[in-house]
C-alpha positions as CSV (number, residue, x, y, z in Angstrom):
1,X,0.0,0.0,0.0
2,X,1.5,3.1,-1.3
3,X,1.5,6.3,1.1
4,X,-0.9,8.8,0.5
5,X,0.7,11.9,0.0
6,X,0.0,15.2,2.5
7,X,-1.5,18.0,0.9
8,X,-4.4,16.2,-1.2
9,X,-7.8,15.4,-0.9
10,X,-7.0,11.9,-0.5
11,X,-5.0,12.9,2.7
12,X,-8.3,14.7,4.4
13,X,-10.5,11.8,3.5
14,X,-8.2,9.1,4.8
15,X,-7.4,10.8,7.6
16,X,-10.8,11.8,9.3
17,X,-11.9,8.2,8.4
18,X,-8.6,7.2,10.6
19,X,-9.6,10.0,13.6
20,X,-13.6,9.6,13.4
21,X,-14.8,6.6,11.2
22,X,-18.2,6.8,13.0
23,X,-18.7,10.0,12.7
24,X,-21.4,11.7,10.4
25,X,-19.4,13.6,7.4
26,X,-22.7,14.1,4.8
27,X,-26.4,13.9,5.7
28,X,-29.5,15.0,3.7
29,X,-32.4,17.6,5.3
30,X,-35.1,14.5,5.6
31,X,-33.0,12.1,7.9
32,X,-33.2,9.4,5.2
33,X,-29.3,9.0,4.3
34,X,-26.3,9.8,5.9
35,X,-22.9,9.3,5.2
36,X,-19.9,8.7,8.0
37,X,-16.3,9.2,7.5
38,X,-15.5,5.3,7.4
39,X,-18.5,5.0,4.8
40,X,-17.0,7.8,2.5
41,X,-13.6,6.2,2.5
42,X,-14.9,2.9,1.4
43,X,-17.7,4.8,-1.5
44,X,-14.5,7.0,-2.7
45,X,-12.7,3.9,-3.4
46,X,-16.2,2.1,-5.1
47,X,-16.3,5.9,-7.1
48,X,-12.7,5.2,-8.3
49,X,-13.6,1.3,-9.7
50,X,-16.9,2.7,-11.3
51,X,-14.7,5.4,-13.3
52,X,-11.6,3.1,-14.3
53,X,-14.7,0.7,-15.5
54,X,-15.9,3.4,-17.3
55,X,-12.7,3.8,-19.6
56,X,-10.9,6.1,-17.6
57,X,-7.8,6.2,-15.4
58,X,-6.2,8.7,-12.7
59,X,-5.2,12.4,-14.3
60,X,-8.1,12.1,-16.6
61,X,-11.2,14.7,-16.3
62,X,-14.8,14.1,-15.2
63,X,-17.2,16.7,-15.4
64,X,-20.6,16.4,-13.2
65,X,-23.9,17.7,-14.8
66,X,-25.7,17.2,-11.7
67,X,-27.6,19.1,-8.9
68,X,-27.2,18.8,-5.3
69,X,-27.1,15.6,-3.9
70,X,-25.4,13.1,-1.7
71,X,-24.5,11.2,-4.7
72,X,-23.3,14.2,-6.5
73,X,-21.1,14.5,-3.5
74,X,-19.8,11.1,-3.4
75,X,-18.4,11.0,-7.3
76,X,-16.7,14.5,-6.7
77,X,-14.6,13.5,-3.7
78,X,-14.4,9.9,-4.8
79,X,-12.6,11.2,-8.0
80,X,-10.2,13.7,-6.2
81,X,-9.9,10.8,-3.7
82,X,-8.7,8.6,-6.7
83,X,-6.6,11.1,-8.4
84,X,-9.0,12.2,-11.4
85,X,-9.4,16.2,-12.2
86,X,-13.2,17.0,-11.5
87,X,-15.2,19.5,-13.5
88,X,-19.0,20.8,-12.0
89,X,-20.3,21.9,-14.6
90,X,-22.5,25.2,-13.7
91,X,-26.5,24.5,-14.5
92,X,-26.9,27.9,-14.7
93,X,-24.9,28.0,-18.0
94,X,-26.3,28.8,-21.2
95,X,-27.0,25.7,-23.5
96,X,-24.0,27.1,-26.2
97,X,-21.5,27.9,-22.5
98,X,-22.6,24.3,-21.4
99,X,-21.7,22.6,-24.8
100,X,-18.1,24.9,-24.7
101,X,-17.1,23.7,-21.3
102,X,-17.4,19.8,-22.2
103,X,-15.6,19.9,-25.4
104,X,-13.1,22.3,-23.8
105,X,-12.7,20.4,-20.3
106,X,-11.4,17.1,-22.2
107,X,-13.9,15.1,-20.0
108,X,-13.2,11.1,-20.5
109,X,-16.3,10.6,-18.6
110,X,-19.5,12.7,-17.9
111,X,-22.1,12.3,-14.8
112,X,-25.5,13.5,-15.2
113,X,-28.6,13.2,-13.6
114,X,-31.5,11.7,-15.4
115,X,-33.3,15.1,-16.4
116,X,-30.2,16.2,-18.0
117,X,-29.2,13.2,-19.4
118,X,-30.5,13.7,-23.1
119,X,-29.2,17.0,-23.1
120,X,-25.7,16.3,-22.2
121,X,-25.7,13.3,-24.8
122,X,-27.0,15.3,-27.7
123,X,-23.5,17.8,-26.7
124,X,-21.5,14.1,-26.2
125,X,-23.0,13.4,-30.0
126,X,-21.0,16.2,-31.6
127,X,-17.7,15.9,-30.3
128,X,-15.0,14.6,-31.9
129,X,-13.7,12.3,-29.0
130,X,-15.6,9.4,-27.4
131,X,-17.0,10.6,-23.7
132,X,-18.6,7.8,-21.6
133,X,-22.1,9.2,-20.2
134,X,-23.0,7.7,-16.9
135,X,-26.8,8.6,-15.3
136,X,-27.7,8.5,-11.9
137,X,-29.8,10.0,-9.8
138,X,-28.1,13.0,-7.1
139,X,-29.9,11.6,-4.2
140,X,-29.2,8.0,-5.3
141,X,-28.3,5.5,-2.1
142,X,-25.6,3.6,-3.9
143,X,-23.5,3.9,-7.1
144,X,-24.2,2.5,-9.9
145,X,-23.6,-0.5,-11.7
146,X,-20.0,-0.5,-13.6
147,X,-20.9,-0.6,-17.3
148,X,-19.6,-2.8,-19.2
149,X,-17.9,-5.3,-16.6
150,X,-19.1,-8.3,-14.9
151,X,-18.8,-7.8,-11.1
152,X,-19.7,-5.4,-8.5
153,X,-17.9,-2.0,-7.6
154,X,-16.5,-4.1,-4.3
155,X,-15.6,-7.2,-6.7
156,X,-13.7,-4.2,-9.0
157,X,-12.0,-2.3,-6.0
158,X,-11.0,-5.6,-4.5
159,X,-9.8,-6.6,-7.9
160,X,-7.9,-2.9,-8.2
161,X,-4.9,-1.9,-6.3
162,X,-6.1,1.5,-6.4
163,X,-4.2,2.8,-3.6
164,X,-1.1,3.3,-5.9
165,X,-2.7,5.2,-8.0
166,X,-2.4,8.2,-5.0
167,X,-2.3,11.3,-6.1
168,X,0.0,13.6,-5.4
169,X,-0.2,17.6,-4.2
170,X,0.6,19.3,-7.3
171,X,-1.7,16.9,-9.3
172,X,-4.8,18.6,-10.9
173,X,-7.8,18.8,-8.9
174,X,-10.3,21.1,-10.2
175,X,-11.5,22.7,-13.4
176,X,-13.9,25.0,-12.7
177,X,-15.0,27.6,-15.4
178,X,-15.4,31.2,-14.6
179,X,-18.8,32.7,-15.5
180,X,-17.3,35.7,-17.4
181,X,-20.1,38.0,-19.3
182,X,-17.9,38.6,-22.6
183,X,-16.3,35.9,-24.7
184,X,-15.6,31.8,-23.8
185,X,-15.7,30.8,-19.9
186,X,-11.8,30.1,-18.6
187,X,-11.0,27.3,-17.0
188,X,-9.5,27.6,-13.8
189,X,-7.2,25.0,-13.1
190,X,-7.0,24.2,-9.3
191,X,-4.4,21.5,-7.5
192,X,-5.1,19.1,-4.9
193,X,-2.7,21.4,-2.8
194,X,-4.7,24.5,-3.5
195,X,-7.9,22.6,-2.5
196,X,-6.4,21.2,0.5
197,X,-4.5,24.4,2.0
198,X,-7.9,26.1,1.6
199,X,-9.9,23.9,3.8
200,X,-7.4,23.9,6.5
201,X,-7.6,27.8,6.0
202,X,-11.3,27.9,6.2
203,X,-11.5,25.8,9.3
204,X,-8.8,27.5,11.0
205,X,-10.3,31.1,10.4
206,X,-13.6,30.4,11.6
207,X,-12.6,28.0,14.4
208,X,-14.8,24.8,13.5
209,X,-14.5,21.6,15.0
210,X,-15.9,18.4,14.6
211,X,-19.5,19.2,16.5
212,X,-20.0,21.7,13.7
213,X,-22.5,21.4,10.9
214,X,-23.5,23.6,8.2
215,X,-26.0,23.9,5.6
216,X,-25.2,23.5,2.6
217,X,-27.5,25.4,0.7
218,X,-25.1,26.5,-2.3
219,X,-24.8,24.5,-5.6
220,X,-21.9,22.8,-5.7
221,X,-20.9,23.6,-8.9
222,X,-19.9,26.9,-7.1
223,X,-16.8,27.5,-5.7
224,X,-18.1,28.6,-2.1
225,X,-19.8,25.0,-1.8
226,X,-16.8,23.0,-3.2
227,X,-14.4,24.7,-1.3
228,X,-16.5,25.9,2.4
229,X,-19.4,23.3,2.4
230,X,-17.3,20.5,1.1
231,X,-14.0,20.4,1.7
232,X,-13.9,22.5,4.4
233,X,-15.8,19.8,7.2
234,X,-13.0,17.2,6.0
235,X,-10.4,19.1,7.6
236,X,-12.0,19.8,10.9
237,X,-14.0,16.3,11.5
238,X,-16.8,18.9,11.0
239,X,-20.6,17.7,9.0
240,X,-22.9,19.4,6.5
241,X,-26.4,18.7,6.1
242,X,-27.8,18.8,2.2
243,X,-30.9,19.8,0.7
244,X,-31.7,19.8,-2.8
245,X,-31.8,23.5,-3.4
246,X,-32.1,26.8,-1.3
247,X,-35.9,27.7,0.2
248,X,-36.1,31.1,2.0
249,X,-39.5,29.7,2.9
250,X,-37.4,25.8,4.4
251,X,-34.3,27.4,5.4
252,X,-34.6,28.0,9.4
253,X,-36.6,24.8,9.5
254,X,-33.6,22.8,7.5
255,X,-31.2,24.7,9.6
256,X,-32.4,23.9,13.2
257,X,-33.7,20.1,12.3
258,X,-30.4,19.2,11.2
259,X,-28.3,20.7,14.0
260,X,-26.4,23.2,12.1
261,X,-24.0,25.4,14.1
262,X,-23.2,28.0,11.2
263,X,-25.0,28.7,7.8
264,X,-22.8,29.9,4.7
265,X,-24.6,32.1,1.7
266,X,-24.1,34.6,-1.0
267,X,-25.9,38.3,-0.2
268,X,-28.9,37.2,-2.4
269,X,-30.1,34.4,0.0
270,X,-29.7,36.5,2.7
271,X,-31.7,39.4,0.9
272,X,-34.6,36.8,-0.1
273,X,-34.1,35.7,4.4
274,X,-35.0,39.4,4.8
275,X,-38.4,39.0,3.1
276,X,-39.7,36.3,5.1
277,X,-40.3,35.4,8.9
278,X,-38.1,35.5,11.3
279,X,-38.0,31.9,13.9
280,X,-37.9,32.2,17.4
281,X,-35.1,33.5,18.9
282,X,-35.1,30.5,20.9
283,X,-35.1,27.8,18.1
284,X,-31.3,29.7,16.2
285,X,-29.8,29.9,19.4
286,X,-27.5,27.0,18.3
287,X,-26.6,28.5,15.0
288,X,-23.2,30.8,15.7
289,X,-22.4,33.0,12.9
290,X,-23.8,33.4,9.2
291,X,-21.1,33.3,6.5
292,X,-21.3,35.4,3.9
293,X,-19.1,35.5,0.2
294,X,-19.4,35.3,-3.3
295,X,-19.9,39.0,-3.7
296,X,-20.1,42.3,-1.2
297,X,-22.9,42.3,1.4
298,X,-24.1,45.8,1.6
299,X,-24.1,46.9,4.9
300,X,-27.5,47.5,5.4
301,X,-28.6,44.0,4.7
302,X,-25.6,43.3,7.2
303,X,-27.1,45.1,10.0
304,X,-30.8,43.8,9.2
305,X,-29.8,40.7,9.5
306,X,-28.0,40.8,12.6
307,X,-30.7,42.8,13.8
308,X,-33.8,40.7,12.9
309,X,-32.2,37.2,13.2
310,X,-29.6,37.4,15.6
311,X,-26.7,35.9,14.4
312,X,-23.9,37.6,13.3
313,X,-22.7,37.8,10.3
314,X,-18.7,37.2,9.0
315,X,-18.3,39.0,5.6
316,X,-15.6,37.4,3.7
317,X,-14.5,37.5,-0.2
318,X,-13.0,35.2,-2.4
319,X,-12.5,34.0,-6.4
320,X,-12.9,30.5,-8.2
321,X,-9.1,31.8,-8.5
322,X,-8.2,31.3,-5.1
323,X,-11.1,28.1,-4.3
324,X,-13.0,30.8,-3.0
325,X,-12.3,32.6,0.4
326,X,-9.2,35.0,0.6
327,X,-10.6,37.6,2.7
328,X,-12.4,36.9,5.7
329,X,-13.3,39.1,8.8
330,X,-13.0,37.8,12.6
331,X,-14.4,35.3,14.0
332,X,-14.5,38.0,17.5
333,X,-17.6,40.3,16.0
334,X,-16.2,42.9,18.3
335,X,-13.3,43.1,15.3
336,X,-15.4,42.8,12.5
337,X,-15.0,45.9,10.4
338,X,-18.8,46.7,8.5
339,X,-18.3,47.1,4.8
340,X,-14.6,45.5,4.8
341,X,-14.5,42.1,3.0
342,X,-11.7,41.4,6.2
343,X,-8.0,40.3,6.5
344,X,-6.3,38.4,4.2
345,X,-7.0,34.5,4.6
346,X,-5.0,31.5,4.4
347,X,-2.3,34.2,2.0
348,X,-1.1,37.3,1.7
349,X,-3.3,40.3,0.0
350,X,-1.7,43.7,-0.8
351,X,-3.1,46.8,-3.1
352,X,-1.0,48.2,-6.2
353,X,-0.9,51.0,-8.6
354,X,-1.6,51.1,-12.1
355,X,2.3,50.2,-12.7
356,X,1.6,47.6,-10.0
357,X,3.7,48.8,-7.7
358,X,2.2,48.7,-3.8
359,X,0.3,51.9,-2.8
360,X,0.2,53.4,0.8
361,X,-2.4,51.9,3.3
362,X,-6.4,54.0,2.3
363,X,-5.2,54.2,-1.2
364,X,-7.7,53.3,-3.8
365,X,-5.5,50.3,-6.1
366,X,-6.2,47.1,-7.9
367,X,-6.5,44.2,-4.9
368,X,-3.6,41.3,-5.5
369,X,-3.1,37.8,-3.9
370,X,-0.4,35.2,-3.4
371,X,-0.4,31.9,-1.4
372,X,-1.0,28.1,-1.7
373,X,-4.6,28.7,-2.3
374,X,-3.7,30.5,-5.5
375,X,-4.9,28.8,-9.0
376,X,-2.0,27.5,-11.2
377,X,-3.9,29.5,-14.8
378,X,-6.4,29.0,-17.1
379,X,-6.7,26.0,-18.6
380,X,-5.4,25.4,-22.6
381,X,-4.9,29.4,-21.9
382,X,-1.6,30.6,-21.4
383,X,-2.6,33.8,-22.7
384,X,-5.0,34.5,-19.9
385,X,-2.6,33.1,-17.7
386,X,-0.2,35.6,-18.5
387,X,-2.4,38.3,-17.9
388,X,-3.8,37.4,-14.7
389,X,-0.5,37.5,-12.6
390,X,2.2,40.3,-12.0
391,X,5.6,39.8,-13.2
392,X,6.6,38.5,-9.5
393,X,3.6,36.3,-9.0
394,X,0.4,38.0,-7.5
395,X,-2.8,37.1,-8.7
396,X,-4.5,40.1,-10.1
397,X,-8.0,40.3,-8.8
398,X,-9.5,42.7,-11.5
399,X,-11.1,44.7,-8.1
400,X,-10.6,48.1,-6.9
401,X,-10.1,48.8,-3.1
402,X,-8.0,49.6,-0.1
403,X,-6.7,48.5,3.0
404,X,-6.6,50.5,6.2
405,X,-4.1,50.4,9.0
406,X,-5.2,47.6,11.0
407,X,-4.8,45.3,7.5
408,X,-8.7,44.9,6.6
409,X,-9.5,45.6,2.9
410,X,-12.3,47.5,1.7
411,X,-13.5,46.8,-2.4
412,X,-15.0,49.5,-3.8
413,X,-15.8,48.1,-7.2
414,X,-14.4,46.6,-10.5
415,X,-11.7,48.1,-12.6
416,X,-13.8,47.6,-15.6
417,X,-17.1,48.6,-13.7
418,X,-15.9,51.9,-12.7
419,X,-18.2,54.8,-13.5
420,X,-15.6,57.9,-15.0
421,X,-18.2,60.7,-15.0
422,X,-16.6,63.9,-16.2
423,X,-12.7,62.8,-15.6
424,X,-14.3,61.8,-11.6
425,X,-13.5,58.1,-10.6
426,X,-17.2,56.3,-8.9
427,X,-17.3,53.4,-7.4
428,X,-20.5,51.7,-8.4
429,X,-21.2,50.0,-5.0
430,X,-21.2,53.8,-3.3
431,X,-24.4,54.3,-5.4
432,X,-25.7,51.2,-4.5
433,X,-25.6,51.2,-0.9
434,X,-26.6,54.8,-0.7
435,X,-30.0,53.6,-2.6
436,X,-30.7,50.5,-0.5
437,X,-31.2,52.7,2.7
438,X,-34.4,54.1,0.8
439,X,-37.0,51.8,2.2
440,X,-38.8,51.3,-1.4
441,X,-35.5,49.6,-2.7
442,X,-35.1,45.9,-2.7
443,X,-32.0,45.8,-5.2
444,X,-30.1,48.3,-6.9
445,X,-27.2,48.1,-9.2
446,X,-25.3,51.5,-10.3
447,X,-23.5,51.4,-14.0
448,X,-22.1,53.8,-16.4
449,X,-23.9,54.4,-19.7
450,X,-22.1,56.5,-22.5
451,X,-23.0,60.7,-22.3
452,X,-21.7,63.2,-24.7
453,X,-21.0,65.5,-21.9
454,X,-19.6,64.0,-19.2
455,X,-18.3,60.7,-21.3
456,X,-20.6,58.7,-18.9
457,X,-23.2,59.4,-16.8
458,X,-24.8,57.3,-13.9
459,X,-27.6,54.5,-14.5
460,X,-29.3,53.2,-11.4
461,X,-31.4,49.6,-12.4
462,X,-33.9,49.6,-8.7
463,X,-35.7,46.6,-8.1
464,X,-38.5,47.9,-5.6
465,X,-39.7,46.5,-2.6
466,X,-43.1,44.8,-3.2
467,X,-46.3,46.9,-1.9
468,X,-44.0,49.5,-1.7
469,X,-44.3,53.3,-3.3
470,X,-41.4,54.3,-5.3
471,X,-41.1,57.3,-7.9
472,X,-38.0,58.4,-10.1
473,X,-38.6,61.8,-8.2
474,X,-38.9,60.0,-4.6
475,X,-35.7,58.0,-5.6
476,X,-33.4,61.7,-6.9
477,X,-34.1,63.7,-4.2
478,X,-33.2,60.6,-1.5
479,X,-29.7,60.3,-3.6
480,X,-29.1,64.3,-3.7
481,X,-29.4,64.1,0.0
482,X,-27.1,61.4,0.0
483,X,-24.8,61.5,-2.2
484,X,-24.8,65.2,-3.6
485,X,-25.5,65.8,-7.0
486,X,-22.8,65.1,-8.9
487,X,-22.5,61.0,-7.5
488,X,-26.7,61.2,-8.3
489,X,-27.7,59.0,-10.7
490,X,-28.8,60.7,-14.3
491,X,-31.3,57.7,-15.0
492,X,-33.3,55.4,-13.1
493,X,-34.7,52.5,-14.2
494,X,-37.7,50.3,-12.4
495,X,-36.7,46.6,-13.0
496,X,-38.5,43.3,-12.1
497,X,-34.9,41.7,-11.6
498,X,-30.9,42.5,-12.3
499,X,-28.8,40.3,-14.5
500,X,-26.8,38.1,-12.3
501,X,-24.4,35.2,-13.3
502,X,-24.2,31.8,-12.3
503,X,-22.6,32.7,-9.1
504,X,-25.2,35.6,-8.2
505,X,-23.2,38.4,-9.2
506,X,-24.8,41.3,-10.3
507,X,-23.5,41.8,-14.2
508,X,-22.8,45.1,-14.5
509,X,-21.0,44.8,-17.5
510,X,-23.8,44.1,-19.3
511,X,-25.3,48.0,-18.5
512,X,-25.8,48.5,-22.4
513,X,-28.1,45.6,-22.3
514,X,-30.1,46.9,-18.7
515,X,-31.6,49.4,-20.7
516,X,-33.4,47.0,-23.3
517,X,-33.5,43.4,-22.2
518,X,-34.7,43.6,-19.0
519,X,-38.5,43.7,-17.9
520,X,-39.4,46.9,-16.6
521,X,-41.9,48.2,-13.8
522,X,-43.9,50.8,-14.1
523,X,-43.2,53.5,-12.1
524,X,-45.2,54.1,-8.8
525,X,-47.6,57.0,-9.6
C-alpha cells in the first residue's frame, strides 16, 4: 500500500476516516441518508472502480452535470480521492456555454442526472472524442452498476490496487470555469494542494471543530460550496447537512432540524431571508455566525440581519481563482469591520498601482493575492494566464479597493465597472448602498452608460420592494441628499430583476443591455 501523500484530498479523506470513522461527514435535510467518515472512505474507493470501468484512469477529467445531492457529493470527492481532475459543470450555464465547457474540459467521462441526461448526450453526439455518459440520480443511495464489466464495484475495487494510484499535491484537482459576461468561460485549473490548503484555512479562520454542521444550501458547482461546504468539514471532522436547493420559505426549519451550528450564503439568500419570517429567537440559538461571500454584502442588509435574526454575520471574499475565500473578517464580531471584506486568509493580499507597484495603506488600487490557495492558470490558456498575474507572481483580482491600517480591505468596485463621469473616478457600489437605505428599494445596481458631456453618466437599475411606493422623483431627491449631485444617478430604471451570473453576481457589464433586455416596472404613480 502506497503512502498517500499530504497536501491532497485523499489525505483529508483518509485521515478523518482514521480519527472519526463513525462520525457523520454528509447527511440530507429529511434524515433518510447519511454518510460517515468510514462509509465515504470505502464509497471513494467504489467511485474510483466505477470510473476506471468506465474507460478512464487517474489524471483524466470528469465533469458532473448534476444538482445537489449526496451522490453528486460522493463522485466529486471519490474522483479527487482517486486522483481524477473533476469538473462541476455550472447549471446555470447557457445551453452554447454548457456545450463549450465539455468539449473544452477534455472530459473522459461525464455524470449527469436523469433530467439532463438527453441533453448532455446530444453535446456528447458532436464531439469529436468518445465521452462515456453515466446517469444517476443525485440523491441516489448507492453507485451504480460498472458498465460494461461483470462484477460489483467491491468485486472491481478488490480486484484494483487503487491505492497506488495516490495522487500527489501538485496533481490537478479542479476545473472550474469562470462565469465571465464577454467571450468563452476560462477554466481555472485548481491542484489538490490548493484545494487542501484552503480547507485547513477555512477551518482555522472560523474556528470549527468536529461538532460543527452547516447547511449547505449552495450549488456545488460553485466555488463557495466546493471549497466551504465541502471540503472544508473534511479538515475539521466537521458535517454538513444537504438539501436539494435553497428555500427562503425551508431554510430555518432545514437549519435547526439538522443541527447546524453555522450557515454559509451569498448576499442574495440572505436578501430573499429578509423578506420572510423571522423563527424564534429560541429555536437559532444553536446557530453561531452566518457566513457570507461570493460577492459584497451591503451593509445595510448586514445590520438587518444581525438585527432581525440574531446571528452575526462574518463577511468574507474570495475568487474561483483562489477556491474561493481570501478575505475573511474575525471570528470576534467585536473586530469585524462593517463594509470591509476582512483580513487576508489563508495568503497574503496587498493593493497596487496602475504600474503595480504597492500603494500606501487607504489608497484606492487594484486588490492582489499570493499563497497556496492561488490557481496554477487557465486551462489550454496561457494567454489568460499571463495576464492574470504580476511579473513577480500575484494574482491580479481585477477589483478596486484599499486596505486601512489595522490590514482589513475595503472593495470599492471593479476596474472595468468603474463609472468615470466627467474625468471623476465612482465606485459603483457607493451608489448602491446609498439607494438600499431608501425603504422602497429591494436591489439596486449603479452602472455607467455612455454621455456626450460627461463621457458617462450614472444608471441606477432599482428593483423595488413589493407593496412599496417608489417614484424616479422619490428615488433623486433621496440620492441628492445622499450623495450630492454630482454621484446622483442621471437615469433610473424600475426593473423586475438584475442580471446576475451563475454565481449571483450582479453583471454590471452588461449596463448597455439593462436598458433594453430587461423587464421593466412601471413606475409608482
Amino acid at each position: 500500500m502506497a503512502e498517500t501523500p499530504t497536501g491532497t484530498v485523499r489525505a483529508l479523506i483518509d485521515q478523518a476516516a482514521l480519527r472519526w470513522p463513525r462520525a457523520v461527514y454528509a447527511c440530507d435535510v429529511d434524515g433518510r441518508q447519511r454518510i460517515t467518515f468510514a462509509e465515504l472512505r470505502a464509497q471513494c474507493l467504489q467511485v474510483a472502480a466505477l470510473l476506471r470501468s468506465a474507460g478512464s484512469a487517474p489524471g483524466d477529467t470528469v465533469s458532473l452535470v448534476m444538482p445537489n445531492g449526496l451522490q453528486t457529493l460522493r463522485l466529486l470527492l471519490g474522483a479527487l480521492h482517486g486522483g481524477w481532475c473533476v469538473n462541476p459543470v455550472n447549471l446555470l450555464s447557457q445551453p452554447e456555454q454548457m456545450r463549450y465547457v465539455l468539449d473544452h474540459a477534455d472530459a473522459k467521462v461525464v455524470c449527469a442526472s436523469p433530467e439532463w441526461a438527453e441533453r448532455v448526450q446530444a453535446v456528447l453526439n458532436g464531439l469529436s472524442r468518445p465521452v462515456k455518459l453515466i446517469v444517476t440520480e443525485p440523491d441516489a443511495p448507492a453507485l451504480p452498476a460498472a458498465p460494461s464489466q461483470g462484477g460489483t464495484l467491491a468485486d472491481l475495487v478488490d480486484a484494483a490496487d487503487v491505492t497506488d494510484a495516490a495522487p500527489a499535491p501538485g496533481d490537478l484537482a479542479l476545473l472550474m470555469y469562470t462565469s465571465g459576461t464577454t467571450g468563452v468561460p476560462k477554466g481555472v485549473m485548481l491542484t489538490q494542494a490548493n484545494l487542501t490548503a484552503n480547507a485547513q484555512a477555512i477551518s482555522a479562520e472560523h474556528a470549527l471543530v468536529p461538532g460543527d454542521r452547516v447547511l449547505a444550501v449552495l450549488p456545488l458547482y460553485h466555488i463557495n460550496a466546493f471549497a466551504v461546504t465541502m471540503l472544508a468539514p473534511l479538515a475539521h471532522g466537521g458535517s454538513l447537512a444537504m438539501p436539494p436547493k435553497f428555500s427562503a420559505g425551508a431554510f430555518w426549519q432545514q437549519a435547526v432540524d439538522t443541527g447546524c451550528t453555522w450557515i454559509n450564503v451569498v448576499p442574495t439568500m440572505i436578501s430573499y431571508l429578509l423578506e420572510g419570517e423571522a423563527p424564534p429567537r429560541e429555536r437559532t440559538q444553536g446557530i453561531r455566525f452566518c457566513r457570507s461571500a461570493s460577492s459584497a454584502l451591503p451593509p445595510e442588509h448586514l445590520r438587518a440581519f444581525e438585527q432581525r435574526f440574531g446571528i452575526g454575520v462574518i463577511e468574507t471574499m474570495g475568487l474561483t481563482e483562489t477556491v474561493a475565500p481570501a478575505f475573511s473578517n474575525p471570528l470576534d464580531a467585536a473586530q469585524r469591520k462593517l463594509g470591509s471584506v476582512g483580513r487576508a486568509s489563508g495568503g497574503q493580499a496587498r493593493v497596487v498601482d496602475a504600474a503595480l507597484q504597492p500603494v500606501p495603506d487607504g489608497t484606492t488600487g487594484e486588490i492582489v493575492i499570493r499563497g497556496p490557495h492561488v490557481m496554477r492558470g487557465y486551462y489550454k490558456n496561457p494567454h489568460a494566464t499571463a495576464e492574470a498575474f504580476t511579473p513577480d507572481g500575484w494574482l491580479r483580482t481585477g477589483d478596486l479597493g484599499h486596505r486601512d491600517a489595522d490590514g482589513f480591505f475595503f472593495v470599492t468596485g471593479r476596474i472595468k465597472e468603474l463609472i468615470i463621469k466627467g474625468g471623476e473616478n465612482i465606485a459603483p457600489r457607493e451608489i448602491d448602498e446609498a439607494l438600499l437605505q431608501h425603504p422602497a428599494v429591494l436591489e439596486a445596481a449603479a452602472v455607467g452608460i455612455p454621455d456626450r458631456h460627461y463621457g458617462q453618466e450614472i444608471l441606477a437599475c432599482i428593483v423595488p420592494r413589493e407593496g412599496m411606493d417608489c417614484t424616479e422623483a422619490d428615488l433623486r431627491a433621496f440620492c441628492l441628499e445622499k450623495l450630492g449631485r454630482y454621484k446622483t444617478p442621471g437615469v433610473f430604471r424600475f426593473v423586475t430583476e438584475l442580471p446576475r451570473g451563475p454565481s449571483g453576481k450582479v453583471q454590471r457589464v452588461e449596463a448597455p443591455a439593462l436598458r433594453t433586455t430587461l423587464r421593466l416596472v412601471e413606475p409608482a404613480p
